[in-house]
Each structure stands twice: as C-alpha cells, then as structure tokens.
C-alpha positions in Angstrom: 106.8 87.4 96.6 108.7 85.1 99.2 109.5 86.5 102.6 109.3 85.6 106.4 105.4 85.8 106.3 106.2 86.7 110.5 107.9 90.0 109.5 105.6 91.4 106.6 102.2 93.2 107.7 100.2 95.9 107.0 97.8 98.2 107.7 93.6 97.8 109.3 90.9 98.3 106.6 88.6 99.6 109.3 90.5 102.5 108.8 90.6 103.1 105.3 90.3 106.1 103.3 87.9 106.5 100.7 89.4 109.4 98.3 87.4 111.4 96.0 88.0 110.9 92.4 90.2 113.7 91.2 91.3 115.1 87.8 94.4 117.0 88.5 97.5 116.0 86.6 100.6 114.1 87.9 103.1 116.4 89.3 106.6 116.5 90.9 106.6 118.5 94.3 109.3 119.8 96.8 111.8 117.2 98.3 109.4 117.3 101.2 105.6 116.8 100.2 104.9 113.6 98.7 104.7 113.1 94.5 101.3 112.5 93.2 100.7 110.4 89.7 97.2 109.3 88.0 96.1 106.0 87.6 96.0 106.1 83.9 100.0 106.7 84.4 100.5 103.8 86.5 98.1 101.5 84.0 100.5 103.1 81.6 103.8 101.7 83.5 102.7 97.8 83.7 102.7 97.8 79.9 106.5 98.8 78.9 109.6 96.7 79.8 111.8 97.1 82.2 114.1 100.2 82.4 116.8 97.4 83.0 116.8 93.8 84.6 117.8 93.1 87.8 121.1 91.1 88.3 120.5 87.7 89.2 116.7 87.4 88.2 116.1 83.7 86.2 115.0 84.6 82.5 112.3 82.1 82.9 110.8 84.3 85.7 107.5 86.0 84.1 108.6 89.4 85.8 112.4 89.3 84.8 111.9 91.5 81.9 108.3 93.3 82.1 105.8 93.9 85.7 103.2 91.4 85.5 99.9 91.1 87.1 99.3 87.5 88.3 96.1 85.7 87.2 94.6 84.8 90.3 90.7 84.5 92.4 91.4 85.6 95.5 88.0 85.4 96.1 87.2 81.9 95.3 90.7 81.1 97.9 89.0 83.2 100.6 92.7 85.3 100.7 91.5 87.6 103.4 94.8 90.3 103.7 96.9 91.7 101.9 100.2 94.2 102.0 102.6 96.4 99.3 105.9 95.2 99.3 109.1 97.2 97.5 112.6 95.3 96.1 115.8 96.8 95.2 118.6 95.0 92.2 121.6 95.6 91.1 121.1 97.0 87.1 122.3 93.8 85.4 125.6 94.5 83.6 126.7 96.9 86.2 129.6 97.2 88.4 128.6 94.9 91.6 128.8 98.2 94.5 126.8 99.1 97.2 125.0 101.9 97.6 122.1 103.4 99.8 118.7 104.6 99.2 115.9 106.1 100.7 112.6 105.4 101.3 109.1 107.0 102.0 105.7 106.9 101.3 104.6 103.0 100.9 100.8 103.3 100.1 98.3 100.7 98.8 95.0 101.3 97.6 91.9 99.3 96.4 89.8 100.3 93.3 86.0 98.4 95.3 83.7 96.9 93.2 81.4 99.9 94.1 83.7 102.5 92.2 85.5 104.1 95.3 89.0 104.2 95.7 90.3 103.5 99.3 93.8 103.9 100.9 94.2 101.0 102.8 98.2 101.0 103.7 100.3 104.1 104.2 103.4 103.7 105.4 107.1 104.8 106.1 108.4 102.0 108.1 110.1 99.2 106.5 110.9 95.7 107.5 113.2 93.9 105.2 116.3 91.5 104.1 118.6 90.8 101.4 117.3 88.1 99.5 119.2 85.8 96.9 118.4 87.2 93.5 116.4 84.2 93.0 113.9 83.9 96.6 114.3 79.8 96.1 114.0 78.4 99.6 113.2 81.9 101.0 117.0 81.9 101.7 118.1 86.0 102.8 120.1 87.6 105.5 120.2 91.0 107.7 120.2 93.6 105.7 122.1 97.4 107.0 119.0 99.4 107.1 118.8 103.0 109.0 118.1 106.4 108.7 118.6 108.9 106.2 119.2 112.2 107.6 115.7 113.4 107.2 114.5 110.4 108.8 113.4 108.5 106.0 114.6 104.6 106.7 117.6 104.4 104.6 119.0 100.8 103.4 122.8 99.8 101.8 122.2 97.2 99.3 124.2 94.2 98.5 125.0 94.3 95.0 124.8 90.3 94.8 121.5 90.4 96.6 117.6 91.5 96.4 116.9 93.6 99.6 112.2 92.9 99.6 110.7 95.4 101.5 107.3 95.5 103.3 105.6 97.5 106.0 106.4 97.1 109.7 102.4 97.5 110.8 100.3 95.1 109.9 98.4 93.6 107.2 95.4 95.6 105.0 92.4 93.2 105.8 89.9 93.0 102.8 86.9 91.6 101.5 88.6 89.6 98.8 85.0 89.5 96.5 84.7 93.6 97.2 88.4 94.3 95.5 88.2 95.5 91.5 91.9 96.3 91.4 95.1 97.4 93.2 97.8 100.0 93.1 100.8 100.3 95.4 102.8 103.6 95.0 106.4 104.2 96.7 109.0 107.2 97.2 112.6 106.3 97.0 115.9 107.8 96.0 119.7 107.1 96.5 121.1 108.8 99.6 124.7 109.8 97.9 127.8 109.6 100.1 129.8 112.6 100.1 131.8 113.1 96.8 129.8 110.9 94.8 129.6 111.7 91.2 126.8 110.9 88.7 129.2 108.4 87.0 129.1 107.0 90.3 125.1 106.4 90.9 123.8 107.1 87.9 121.7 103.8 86.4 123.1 101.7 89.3 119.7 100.2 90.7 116.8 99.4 89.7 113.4 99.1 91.9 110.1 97.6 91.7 106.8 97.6 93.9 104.2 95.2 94.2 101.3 93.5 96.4 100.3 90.1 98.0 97.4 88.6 98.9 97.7 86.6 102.5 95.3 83.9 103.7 95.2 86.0 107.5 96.4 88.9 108.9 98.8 86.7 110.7 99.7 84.2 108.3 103.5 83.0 108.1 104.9 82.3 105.0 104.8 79.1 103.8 105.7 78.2 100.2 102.7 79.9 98.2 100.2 78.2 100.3 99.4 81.1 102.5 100.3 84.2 99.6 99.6 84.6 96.5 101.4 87.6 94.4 98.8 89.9 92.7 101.8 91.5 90.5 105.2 92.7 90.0 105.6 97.0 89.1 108.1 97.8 86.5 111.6 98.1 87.3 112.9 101.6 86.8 115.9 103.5 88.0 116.6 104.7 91.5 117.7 108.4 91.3 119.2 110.8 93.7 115.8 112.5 93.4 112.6 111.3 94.9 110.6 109.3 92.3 107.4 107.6 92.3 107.7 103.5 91.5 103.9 101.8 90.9 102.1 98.9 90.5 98.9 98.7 89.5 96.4 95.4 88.5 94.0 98.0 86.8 94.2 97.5 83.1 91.0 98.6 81.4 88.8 101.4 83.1 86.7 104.8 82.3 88.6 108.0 81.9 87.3 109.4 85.0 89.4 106.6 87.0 92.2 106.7 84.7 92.2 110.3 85.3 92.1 110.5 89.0 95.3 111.5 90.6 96.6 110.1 93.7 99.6 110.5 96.4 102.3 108.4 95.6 
C-alpha cells in the first residue's frame, strides 16, 4: 500500500510473542476486552467478496472487489521489515458523509517456518492520512484524527477520500526466509454522534486490513521499490459495535492451526 514510508512503523521482533496453539472457538467479548477469532475464520474471509466496494477504487485494481494475497519472495528481495496497516471507504453507492470511527487493537502475527505462531506488532496508536481513493502519486492530506471517549484514537473520514492507517512505533523486523504466513487482526467501530439513527450509519463504510513488507526498518517510501504489499483483507462493514477485520496470507494448513484461536 502507498504511504509516507517516514510515518509508517512497527513493532521489534526481539520482542515477540510466541502463543500456544489453541482450540477454543471465536467469540464476541464485552466492549472492553479485546474479540478473539481462529485462523481457519480469517483463511475463511480472504475467499468471499467484498461486503461492498469502496468508493473511488479503479475496477482494474486486483483488490477492488475481493482481499488478495500478493504473489511475492520476500526472501529472495532480502525485505527485512514489515508492519499491519488498516484503510477506511466510503460504501460505493452511498451518500458521500463523514462519519467517525474507532479504533483498537492493531496486531500482526507470523505463522514461522518452524510451526510457532508469534505476535510481532500490537498496537493502538495510529498514524495516518486521507488518501485519494486511488494512492497514484501517493497524493493524501491531514486527516482529523483524535480520541474517542474511552481513549481509543478516533478518526472523521472524508467521504471522497481513503484515510490508510498504520502503527506509530516502529516496524516488525523479520527473517524474511523464517516467515510461513501472516495475519493482521484489527478492532474498529463507528463512534455515533448524538442522535444518530441506524438509517444514519448503518452500511456507510467499509474497512479493510492488510500488511507490507519494507526493505529496512527505516525505509521511506519510494514507489514499490522499498515495499512490497503481502495482501489486502476483505472489506466488510464498520458497525457501531466493535468488530474484528483480518487478513491473513495462510491458505492451506492442518486443522490444529486452522483451529487455533487468537486475539483480534
């Protein structure tokens, strides 16, 4: 995805997390404890459409209508970092208005080539701008974000624009030949002004997550020759209740990791 390479980091490797496998189905909890979902639900998300396109996305994009996972070797490019990222459309067909949602809960993970399942990002500081629908020339502006009134970073969108997301800390490294497959998971949900109706929000945005590969922790961006996308998350509605959005490049894997449930 294309953004000012000087604002989008992420988190240290060094201090990753390597989570046991677990079996437990996915769940909604309280407004206040993070959402958990299995991979096997995520794997199942990359392969149905979007719930709606965004506004302003060219049909000829690969990712305008489905997620995508991009066929790269990040190995063989020696693409040494890597970060989540989030972006928020207008529903095309909808009524161009602005509205503001929450956020929480940014976390990336990497499936090793050893079997274990680390936590490498984790995350509820945002950097981000509003984009033109399109992200030729990088072109984007400010974009109003603040703070919800729980303290989750809040953003207004521009219903003309894309507002891409990413973490304020710095970049996951990685050993580009040890990675067997990504998953980024994110909270969000529309922060209602008062006397809103569900006429008023309901099916109004739509957001999608996803991941890039950097050649350095502190690589600028610079046209696709210092990131490489690893995959665009399905599109899906932004409620006014928390809800988890994925991405995932895991496609085919045994039960038990298809089964294992993590923290969105």
């Amino acid at each position: 995805m294309k953004h000012s390479g000087n604002l989008c980091r992420g988190l240290v490797i060094a201090g990753a997390t390597c989570l046991a496998m677990m079996t437990a189905p996915a769940v909604l909890a309280d407004d206040a404890a993070p959402l958990t979902i299995t991979i096997g639900e995520a794997v199942r998300h990359m392969k149905m459409p979007h719930e709606a396109i965004p506004y302003g996305v060219p049909a000829s994009y690969n990712w305008s209508k489905k997620p995508v996972v991009q066929d790269i070797n990040a190995a063989a490019r020696n693409f040494r970092s890597m970060t989540g990222w989030g972006q928020i459309f207008r529903a095309d067909g909808t009524e161009p208005i602005s509205l503001r949602v929450s956020l929480r809960n940014l976390r990336t993970y990497v499936l090793t080539t050893s079997g274990n399942l680390e936590l490498v990002q984790s995350e509820n500081s945002f950097d981000g701008a509003q984009f033109e629908t399109d992200y030729k020339g990088n072109r984007h502006t400010q974009a109003d974000i603040g703070r919800d009134a729980q303290g989750n970073i809040a953003v207004t969108t521009n219903p003309f624009a894309a507002f891409h997301f990413w973490p304020t800390s710095v970049r996951a490294a990685i050993d580009p030949q040890a990675v067997r497959g990504v998953i980024v998971t994110l909270e969000a949900k529309l922060d209602p002004e008062p006397g809103s109706t569900e006429a008023d929000l309901s099916k109004r945005l739509v957001l999608s997550v996803g991941a890039d590969y950097w050649l350095a922790m502190d690589s600028e961006w610079d046209n696709y020759r210092t990131n490489l996308g690893l995959g665009v998350g399905r599109f899906e509605y932004v409620g006014t209740q928390w809800k988890c959005f994925t991405m995932t490049t895991i496609d085919r894997e045994d039960a038990r990791i298809l089964a294992t449930a993590i923290q969105c």
